[in-house]
N, CA, C and O of each residue as an XYZ file, in Angstrom:
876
protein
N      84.682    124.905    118.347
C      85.756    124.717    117.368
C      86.216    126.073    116.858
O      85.484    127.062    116.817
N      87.686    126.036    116.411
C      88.125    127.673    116.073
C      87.746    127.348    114.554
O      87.367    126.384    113.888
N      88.152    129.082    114.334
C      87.936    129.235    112.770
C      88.759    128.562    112.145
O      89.949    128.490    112.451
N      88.098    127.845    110.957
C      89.170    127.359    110.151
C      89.892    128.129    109.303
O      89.397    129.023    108.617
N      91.315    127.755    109.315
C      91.944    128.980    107.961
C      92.061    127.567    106.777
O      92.479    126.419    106.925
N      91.517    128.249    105.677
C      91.775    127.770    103.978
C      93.065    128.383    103.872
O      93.399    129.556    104.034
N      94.040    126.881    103.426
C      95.400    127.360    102.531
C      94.907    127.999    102.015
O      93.694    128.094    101.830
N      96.472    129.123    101.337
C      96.449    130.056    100.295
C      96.564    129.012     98.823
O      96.670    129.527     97.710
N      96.527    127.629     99.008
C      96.984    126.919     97.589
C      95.531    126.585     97.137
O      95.420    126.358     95.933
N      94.429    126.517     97.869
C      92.932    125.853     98.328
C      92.268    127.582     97.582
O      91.359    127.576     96.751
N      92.584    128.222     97.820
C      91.545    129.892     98.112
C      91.042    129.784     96.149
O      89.928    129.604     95.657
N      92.170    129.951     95.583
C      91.312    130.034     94.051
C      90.522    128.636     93.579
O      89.826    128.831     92.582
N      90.485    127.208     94.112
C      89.673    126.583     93.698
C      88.483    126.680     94.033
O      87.554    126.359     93.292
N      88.333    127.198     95.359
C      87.528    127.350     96.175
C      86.611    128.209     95.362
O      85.622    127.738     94.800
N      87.026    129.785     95.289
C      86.164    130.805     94.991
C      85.581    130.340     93.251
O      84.439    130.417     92.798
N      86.879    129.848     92.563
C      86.369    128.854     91.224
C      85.250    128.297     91.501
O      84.480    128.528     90.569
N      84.722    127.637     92.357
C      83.980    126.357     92.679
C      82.460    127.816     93.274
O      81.293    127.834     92.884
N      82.797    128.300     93.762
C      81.402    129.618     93.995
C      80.944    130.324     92.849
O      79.871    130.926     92.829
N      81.810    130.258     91.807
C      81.670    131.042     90.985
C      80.946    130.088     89.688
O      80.336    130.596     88.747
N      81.092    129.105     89.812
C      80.555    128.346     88.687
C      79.193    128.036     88.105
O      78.355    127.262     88.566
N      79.107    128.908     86.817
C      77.277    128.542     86.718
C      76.916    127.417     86.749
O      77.505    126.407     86.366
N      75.641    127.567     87.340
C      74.619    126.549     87.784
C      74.570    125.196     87.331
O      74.341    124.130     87.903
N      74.861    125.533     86.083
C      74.572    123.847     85.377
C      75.796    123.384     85.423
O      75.823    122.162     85.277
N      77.238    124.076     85.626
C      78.505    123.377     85.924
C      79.121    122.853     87.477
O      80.087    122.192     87.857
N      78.118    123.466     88.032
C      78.610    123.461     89.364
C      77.287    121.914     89.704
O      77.630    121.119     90.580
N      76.266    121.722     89.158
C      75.527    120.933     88.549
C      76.123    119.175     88.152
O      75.845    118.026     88.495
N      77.097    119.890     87.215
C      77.515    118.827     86.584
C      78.659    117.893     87.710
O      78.827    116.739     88.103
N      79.177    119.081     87.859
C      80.309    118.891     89.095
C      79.818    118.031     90.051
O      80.459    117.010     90.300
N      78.997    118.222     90.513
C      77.959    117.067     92.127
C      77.564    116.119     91.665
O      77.615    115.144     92.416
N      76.844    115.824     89.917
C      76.911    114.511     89.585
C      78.050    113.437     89.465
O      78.166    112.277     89.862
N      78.900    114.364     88.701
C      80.201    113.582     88.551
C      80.947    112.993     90.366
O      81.276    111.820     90.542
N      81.016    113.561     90.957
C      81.404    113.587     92.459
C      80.708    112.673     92.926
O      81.407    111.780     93.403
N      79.144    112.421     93.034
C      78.115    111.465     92.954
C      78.298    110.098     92.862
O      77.679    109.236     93.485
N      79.369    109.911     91.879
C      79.063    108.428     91.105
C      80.925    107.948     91.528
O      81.466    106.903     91.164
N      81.531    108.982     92.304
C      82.765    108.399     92.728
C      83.086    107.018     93.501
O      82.778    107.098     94.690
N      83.581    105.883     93.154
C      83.530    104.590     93.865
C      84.372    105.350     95.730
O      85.195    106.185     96.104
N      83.509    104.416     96.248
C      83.999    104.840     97.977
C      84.913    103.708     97.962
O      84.697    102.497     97.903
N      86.273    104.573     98.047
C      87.884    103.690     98.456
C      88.242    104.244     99.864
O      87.623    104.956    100.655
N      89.467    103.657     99.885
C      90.534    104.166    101.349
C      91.841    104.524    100.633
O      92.949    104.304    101.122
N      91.575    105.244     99.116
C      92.716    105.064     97.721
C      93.861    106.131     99.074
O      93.290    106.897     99.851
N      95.162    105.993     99.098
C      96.071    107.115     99.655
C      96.653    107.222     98.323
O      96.788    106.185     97.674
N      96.941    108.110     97.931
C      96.698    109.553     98.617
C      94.767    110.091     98.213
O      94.320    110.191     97.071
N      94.178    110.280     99.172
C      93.125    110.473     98.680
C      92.990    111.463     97.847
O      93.393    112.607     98.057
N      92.218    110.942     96.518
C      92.038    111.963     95.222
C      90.788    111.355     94.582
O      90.356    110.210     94.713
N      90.359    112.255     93.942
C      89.258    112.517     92.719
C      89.820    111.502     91.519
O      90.971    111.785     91.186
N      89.365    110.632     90.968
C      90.336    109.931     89.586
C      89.646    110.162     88.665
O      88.446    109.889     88.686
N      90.149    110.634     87.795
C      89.451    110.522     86.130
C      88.059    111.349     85.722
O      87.214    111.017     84.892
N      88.099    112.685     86.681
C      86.654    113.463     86.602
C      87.398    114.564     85.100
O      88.475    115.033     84.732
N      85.966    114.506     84.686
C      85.794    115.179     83.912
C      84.753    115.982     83.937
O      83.719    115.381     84.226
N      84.582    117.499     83.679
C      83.495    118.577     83.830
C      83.026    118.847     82.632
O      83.641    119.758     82.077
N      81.810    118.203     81.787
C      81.668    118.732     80.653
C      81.612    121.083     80.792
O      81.232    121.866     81.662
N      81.934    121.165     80.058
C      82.162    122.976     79.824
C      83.402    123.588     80.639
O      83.683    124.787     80.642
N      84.401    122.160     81.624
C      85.389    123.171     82.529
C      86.387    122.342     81.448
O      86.164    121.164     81.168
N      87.608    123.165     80.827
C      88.830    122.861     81.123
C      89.381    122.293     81.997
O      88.913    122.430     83.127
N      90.846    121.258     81.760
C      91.300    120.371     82.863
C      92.194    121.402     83.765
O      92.879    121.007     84.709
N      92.123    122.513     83.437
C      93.229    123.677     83.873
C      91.829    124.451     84.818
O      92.155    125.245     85.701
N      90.739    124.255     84.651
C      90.250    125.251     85.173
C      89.572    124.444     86.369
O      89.316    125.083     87.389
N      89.242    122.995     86.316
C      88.869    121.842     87.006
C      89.300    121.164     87.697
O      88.766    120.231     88.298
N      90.798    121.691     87.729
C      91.752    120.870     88.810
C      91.990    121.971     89.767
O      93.114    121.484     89.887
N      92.008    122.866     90.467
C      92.023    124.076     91.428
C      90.479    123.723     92.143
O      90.716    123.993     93.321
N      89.457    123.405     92.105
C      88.144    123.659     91.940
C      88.498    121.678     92.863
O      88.399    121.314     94.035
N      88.826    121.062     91.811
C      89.045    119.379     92.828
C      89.783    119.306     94.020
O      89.527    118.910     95.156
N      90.780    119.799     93.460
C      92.064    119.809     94.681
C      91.379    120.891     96.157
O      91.769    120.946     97.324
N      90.519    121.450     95.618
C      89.839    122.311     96.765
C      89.439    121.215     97.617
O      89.962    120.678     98.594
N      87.909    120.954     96.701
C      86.987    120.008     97.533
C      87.729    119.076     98.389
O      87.276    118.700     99.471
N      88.986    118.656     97.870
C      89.745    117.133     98.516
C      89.911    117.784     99.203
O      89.058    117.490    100.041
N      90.626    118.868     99.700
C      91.116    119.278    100.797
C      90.063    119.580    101.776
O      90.337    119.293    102.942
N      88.902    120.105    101.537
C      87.860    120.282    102.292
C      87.344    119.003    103.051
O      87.027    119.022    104.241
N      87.283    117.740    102.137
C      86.873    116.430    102.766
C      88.249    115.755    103.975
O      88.213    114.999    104.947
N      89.180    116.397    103.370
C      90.263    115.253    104.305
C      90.482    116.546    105.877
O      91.085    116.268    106.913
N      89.851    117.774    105.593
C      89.815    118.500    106.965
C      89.242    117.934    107.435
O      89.634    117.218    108.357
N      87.389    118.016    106.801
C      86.318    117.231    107.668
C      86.811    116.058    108.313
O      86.640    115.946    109.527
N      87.337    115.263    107.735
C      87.771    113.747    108.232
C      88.579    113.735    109.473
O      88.544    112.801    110.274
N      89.473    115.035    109.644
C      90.586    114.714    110.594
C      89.509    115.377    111.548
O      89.387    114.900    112.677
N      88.679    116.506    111.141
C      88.478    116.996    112.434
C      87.579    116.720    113.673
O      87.027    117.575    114.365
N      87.527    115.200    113.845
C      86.528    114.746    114.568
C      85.440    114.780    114.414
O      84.937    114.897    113.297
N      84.575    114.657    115.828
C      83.137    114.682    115.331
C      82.325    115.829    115.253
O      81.535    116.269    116.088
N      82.614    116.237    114.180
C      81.812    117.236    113.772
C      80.608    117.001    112.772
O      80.658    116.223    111.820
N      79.438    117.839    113.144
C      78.514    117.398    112.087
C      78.992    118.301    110.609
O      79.825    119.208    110.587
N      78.179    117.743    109.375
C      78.603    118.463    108.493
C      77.742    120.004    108.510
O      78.277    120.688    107.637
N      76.580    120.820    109.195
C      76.170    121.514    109.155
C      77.179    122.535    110.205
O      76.994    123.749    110.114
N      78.113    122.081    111.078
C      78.876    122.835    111.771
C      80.143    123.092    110.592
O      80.373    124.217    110.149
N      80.957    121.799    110.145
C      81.743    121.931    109.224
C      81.390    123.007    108.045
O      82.339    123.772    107.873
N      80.621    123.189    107.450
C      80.345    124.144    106.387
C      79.954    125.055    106.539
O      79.719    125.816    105.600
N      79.654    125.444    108.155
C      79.405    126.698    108.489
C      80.733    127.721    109.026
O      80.769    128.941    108.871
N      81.866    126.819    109.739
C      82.966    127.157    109.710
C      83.777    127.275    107.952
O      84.604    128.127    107.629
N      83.396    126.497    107.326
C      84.222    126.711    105.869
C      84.171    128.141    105.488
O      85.096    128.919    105.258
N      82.180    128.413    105.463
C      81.710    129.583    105.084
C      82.369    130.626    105.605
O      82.798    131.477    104.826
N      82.587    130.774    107.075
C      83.254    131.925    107.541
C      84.375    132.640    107.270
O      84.669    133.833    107.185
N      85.351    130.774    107.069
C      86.938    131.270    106.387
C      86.797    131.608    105.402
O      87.345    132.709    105.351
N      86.218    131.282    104.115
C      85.694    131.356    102.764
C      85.663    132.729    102.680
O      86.641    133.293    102.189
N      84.399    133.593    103.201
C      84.186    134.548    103.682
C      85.409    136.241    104.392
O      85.314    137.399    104.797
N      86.300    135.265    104.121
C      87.473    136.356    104.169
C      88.607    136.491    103.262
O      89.353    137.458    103.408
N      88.736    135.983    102.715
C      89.430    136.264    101.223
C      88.618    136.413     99.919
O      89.160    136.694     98.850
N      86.733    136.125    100.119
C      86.168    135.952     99.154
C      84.688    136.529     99.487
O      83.806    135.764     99.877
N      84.479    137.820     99.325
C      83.460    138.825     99.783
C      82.066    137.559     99.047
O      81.038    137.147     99.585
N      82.576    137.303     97.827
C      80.890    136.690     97.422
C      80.570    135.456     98.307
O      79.432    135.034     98.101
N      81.031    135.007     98.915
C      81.425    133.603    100.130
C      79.964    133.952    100.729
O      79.114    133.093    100.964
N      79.777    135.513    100.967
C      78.455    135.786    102.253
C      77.538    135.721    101.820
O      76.877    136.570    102.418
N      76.962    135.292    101.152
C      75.889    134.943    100.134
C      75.450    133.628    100.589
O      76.206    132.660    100.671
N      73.739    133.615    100.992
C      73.369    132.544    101.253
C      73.822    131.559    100.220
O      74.101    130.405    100.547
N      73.929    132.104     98.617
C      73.859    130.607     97.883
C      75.302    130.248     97.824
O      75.545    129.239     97.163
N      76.434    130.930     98.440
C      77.282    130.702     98.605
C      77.434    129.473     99.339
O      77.740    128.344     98.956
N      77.064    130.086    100.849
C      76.788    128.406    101.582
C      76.010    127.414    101.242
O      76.416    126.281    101.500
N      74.995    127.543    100.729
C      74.129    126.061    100.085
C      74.948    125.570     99.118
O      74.517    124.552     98.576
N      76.221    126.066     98.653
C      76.963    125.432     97.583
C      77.709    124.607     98.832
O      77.535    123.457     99.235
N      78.612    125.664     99.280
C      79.724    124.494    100.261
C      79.050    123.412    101.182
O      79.685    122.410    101.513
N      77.674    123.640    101.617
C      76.955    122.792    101.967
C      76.784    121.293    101.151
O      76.825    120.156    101.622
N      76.619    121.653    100.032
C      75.976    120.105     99.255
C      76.935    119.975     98.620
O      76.722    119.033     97.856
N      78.395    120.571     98.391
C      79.588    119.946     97.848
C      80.080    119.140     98.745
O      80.548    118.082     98.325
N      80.112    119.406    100.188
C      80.270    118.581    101.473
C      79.697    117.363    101.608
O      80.261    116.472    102.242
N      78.070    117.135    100.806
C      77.470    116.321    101.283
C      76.787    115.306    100.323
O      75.641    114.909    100.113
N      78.680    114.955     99.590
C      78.305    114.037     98.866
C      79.120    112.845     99.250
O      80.333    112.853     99.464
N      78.159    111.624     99.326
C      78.631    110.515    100.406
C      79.643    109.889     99.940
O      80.342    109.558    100.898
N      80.256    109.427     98.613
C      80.646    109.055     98.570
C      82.655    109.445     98.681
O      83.641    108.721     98.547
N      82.512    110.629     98.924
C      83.705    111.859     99.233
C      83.782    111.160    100.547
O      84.747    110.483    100.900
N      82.656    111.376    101.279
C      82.824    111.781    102.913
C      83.334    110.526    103.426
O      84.300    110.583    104.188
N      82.710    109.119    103.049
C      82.828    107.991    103.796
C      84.387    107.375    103.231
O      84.946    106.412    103.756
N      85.090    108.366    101.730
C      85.863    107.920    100.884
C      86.988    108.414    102.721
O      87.510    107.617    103.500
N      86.969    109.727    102.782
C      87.582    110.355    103.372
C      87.555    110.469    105.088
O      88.168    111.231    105.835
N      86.976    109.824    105.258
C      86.774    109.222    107.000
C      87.474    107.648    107.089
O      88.080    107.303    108.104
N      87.326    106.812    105.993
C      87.948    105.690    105.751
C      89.660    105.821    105.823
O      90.356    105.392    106.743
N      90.066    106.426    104.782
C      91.267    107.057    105.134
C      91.867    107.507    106.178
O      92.884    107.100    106.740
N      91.122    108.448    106.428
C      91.458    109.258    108.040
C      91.783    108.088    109.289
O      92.657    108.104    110.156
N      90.743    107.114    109.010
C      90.813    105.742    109.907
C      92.099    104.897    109.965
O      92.822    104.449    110.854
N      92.066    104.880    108.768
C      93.207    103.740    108.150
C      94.665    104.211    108.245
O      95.675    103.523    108.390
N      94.531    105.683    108.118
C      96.337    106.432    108.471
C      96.278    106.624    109.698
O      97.402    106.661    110.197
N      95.269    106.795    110.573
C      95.452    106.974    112.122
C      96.641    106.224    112.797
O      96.579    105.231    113.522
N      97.556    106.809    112.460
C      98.865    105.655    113.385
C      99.904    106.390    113.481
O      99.795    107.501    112.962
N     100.878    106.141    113.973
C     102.454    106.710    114.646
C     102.836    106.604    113.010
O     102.905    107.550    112.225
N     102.973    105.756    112.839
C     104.128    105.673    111.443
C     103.193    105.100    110.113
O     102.391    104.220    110.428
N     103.203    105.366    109.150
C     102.567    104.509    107.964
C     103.452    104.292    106.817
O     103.891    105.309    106.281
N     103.767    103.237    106.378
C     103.885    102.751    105.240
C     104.336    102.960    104.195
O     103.468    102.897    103.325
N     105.451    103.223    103.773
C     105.929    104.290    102.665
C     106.353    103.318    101.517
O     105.593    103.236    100.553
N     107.660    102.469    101.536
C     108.411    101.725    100.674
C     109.179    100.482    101.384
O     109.672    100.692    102.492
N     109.289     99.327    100.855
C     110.644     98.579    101.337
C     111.376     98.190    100.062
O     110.881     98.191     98.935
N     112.504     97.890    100.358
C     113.641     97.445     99.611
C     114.662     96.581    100.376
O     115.068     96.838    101.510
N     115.155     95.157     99.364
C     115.587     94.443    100.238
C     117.080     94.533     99.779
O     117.075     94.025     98.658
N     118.420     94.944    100.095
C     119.581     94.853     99.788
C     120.547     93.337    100.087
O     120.466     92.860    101.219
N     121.065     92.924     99.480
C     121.437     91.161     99.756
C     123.299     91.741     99.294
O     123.602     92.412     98.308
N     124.060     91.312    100.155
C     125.526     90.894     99.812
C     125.978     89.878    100.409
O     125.274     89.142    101.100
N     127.217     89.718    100.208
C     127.938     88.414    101.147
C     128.774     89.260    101.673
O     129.004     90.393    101.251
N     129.573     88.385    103.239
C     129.985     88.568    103.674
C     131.032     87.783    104.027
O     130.683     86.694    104.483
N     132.402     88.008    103.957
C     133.356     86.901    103.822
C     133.941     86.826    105.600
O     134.019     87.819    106.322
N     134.259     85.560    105.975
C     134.918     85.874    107.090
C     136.219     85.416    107.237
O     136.666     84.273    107.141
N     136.771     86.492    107.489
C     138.079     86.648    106.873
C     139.495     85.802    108.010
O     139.071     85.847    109.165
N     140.694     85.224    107.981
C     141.529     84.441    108.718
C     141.861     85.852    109.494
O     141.510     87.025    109.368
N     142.852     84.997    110.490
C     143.390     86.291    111.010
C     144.827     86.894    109.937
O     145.327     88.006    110.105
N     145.065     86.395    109.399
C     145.801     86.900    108.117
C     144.907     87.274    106.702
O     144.695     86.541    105.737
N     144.503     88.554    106.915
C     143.750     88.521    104.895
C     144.056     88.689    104.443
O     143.658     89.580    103.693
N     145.214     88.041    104.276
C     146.017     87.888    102.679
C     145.287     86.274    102.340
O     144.944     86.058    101.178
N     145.128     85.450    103.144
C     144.725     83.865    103.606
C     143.324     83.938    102.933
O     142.501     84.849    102.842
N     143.352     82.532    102.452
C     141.636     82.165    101.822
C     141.092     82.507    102.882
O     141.709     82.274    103.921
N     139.909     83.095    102.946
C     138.829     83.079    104.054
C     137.963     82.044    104.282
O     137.227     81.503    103.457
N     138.107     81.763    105.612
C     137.200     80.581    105.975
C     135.710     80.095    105.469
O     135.224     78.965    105.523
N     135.226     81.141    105.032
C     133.727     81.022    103.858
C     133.340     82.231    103.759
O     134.239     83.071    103.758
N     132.102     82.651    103.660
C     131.106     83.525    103.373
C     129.854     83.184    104.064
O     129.569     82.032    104.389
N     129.003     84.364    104.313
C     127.642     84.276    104.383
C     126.952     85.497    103.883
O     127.500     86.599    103.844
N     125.434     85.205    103.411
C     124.644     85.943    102.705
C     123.748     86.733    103.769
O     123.240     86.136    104.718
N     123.556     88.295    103.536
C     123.004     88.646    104.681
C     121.908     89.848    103.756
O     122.294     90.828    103.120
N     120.612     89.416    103.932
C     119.667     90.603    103.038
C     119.354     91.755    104.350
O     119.008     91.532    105.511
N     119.547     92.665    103.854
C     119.394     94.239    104.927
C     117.609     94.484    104.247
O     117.444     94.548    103.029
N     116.479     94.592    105.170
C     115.640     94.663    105.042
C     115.462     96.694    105.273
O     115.518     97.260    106.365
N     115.272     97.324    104.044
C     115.347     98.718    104.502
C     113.847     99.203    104.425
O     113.369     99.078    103.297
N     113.035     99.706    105.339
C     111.438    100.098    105.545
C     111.598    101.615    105.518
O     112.650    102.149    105.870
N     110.565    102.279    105.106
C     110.772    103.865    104.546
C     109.108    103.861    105.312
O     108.196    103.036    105.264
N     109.254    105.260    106.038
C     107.733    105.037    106.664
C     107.772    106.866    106.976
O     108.670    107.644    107.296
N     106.660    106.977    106.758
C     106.391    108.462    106.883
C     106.011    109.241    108.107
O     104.931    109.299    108.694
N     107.041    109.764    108.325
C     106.423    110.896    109.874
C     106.099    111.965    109.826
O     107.091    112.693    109.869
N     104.874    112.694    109.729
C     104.500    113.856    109.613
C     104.394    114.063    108.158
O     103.669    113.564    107.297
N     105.852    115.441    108.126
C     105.833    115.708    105.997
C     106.886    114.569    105.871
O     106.551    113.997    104.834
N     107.664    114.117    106.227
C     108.721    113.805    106.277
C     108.660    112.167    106.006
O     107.730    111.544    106.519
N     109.816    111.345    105.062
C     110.005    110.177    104.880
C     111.605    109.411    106.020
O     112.801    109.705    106.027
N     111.155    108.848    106.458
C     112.256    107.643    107.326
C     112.337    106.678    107.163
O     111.378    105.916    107.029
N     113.716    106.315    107.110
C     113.516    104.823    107.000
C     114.383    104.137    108.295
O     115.061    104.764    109.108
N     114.199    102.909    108.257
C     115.486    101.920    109.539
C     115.778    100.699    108.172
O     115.260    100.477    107.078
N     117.144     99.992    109.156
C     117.536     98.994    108.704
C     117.058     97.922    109.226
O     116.451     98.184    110.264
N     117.066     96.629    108.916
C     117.058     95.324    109.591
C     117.762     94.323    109.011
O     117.562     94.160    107.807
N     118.795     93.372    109.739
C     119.703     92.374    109.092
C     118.902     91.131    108.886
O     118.567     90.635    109.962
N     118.517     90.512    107.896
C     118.096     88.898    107.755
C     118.370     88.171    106.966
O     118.253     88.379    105.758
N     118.818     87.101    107.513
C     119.362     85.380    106.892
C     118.411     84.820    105.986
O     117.573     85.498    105.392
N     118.508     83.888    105.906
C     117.767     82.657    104.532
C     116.134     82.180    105.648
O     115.037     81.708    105.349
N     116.679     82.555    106.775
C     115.265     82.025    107.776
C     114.524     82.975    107.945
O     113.323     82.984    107.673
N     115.536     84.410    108.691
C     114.322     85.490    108.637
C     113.275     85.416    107.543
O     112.056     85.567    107.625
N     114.050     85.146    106.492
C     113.122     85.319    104.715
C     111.925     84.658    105.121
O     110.782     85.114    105.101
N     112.271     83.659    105.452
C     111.198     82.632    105.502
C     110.233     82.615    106.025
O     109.143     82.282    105.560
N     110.555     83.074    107.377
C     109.658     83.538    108.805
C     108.606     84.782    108.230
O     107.396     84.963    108.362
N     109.714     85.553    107.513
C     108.722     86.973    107.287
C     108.037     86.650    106.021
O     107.065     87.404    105.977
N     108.055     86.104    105.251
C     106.987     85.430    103.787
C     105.874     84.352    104.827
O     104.678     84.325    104.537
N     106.208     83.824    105.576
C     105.186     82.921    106.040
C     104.687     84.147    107.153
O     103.778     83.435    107.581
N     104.575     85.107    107.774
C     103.838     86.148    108.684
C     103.142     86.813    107.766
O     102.097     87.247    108.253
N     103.334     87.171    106.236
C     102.910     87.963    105.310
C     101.754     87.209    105.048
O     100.708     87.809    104.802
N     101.788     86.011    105.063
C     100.646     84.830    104.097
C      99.574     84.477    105.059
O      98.450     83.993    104.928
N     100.573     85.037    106.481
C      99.287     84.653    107.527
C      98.585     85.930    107.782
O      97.449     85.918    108.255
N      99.282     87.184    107.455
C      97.958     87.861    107.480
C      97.378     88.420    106.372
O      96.779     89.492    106.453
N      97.496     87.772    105.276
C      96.770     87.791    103.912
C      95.486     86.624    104.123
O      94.382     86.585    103.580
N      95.871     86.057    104.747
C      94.769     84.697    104.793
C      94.026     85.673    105.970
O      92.903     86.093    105.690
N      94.715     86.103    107.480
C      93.389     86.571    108.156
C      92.752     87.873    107.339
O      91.533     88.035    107.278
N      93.644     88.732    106.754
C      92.418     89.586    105.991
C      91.435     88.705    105.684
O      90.405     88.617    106.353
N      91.685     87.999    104.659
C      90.543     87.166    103.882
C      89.433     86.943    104.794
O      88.343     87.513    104.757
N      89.724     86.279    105.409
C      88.739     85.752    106.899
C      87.939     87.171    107.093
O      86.720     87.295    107.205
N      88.826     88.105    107.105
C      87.990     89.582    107.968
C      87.210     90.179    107.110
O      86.382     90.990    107.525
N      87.371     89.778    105.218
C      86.306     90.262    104.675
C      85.645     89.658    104.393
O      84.881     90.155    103.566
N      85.344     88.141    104.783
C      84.175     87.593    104.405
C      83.332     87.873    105.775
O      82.160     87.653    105.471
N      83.392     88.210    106.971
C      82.733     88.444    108.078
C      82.200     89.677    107.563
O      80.980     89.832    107.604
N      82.888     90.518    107.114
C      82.027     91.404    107.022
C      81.114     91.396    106.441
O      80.029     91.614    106.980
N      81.299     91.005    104.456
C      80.479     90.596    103.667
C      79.436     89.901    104.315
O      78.260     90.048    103.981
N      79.805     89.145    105.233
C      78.482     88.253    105.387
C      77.521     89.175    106.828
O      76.478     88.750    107.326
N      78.212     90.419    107.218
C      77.570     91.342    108.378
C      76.952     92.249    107.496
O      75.832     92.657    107.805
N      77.625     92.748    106.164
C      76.567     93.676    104.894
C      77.522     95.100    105.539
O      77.044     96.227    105.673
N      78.685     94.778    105.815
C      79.292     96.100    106.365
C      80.489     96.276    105.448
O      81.516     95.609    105.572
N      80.276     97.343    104.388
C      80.817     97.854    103.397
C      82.621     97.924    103.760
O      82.949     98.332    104.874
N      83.779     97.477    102.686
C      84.901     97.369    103.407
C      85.579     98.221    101.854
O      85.395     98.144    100.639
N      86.344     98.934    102.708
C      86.826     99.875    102.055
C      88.530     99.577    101.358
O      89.615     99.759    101.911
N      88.222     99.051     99.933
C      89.907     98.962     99.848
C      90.722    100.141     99.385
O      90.326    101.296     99.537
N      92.014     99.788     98.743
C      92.756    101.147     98.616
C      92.778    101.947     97.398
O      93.437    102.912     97.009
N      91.177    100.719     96.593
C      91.003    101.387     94.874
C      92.195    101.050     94.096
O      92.292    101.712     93.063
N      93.031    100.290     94.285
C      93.683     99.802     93.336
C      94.242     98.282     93.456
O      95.376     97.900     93.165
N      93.232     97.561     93.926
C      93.134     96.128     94.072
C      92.672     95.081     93.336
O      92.745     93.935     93.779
């Protein structure tokens, strides 16, 4: 595997996070510890608090670690003793104190807290796709159809909802159109209910296999 490069937005939480005495950097792995394991997108830290850090001095120092877990996640199978030995190296060049054994036993056991890792491999799983999921919005007008004279009553109207889907490629947001009637509606509310019911089905198999299912933390 090549060297990893640390953003320049990542480098001061980072060296924050080396620099932190013992009992804060302490406090920091408990709190991290007791994080519920989601598949939350955008993956984040919620509601930590560092007794002795400021929220100004504690958010550079989080936003690190996240970024450190959602590398690990993308970057295959790597063990975490290879992962934190590559961190160390990049670390190690914008941040002379990085070469310090206790340097690495830090990025080591900030890495190797489970409930980060499995938070952030879950994710990694779950966005694995061409396109994901951004927004829909449904737009509804009528449509008159008009004589061959329109000055002339028009022969009626019909109602046509434009189904608009917003889905994310890369950095980037897209969306498409789709035209549907009073049936599409129908068709697509009854496909929605059928796979709300097979979820259901898929988490009681698991529950009943004891194989932990990861929701999106806000369910």
């Amino acid at each position: 595997m090549p060297r990893l490069n640390v953003p320049e937005r990542y480098r001061k939480g980072i060296s924050a996070l080396l620099s932190l005495p013992k009992s804060e950097f302490e406090e920091l792995v408990n709190v991290l510890e007791h994080q519920p394991g989601t598949a939350a997108k955008p993956f984040e830290v919620r509601g930590v608090e560092i007794r002795g850090l400021e929220k100004s001095s504690s958010e550079p120092i989080l936003n690190a670690v996240i970024s450190l877990y959602r590398a690990w996640a993308s970057a295959g199978d790597i063990t975490l003793e290879e992962f934190a030995n590559k961190i160390w190296e990049s670390v190690a060049t914008f941040d002379r104190s990085a070469e310090s054994s206790d340097a690495k036993d830090r990025l080591h056991r900030i890495l190797d807290i489970e409930p980060l890792a499995r938070s952030a491999k879950a994710l990694a799983v779950l966005i694995d796709n061409q396109h994901e999921y951004h927004d829909a919005k449904i737009l509804t007008d009528i449509r008159y159809a008009f004589r061959p004279d329109p000055e002339a009553e028009p022969y009626g109207a019909v109602i046509v909802h434009t189904l608009k889907l917003t889905y994310h490629e890369e950095s980037e947001h897209k969306s498409f159109f789709v035209a549907l009637d009073s049936v599409d509606l129908k068709q697509l509310r009854a496909a929605i209910g059928r796979a709300e019911k097979k979820e259901k089905q898929l988490k009681t198999q698991l529950e009943t296999a004891q194989i932990h299912y990861f929701d999106r933390g806000d369910e």
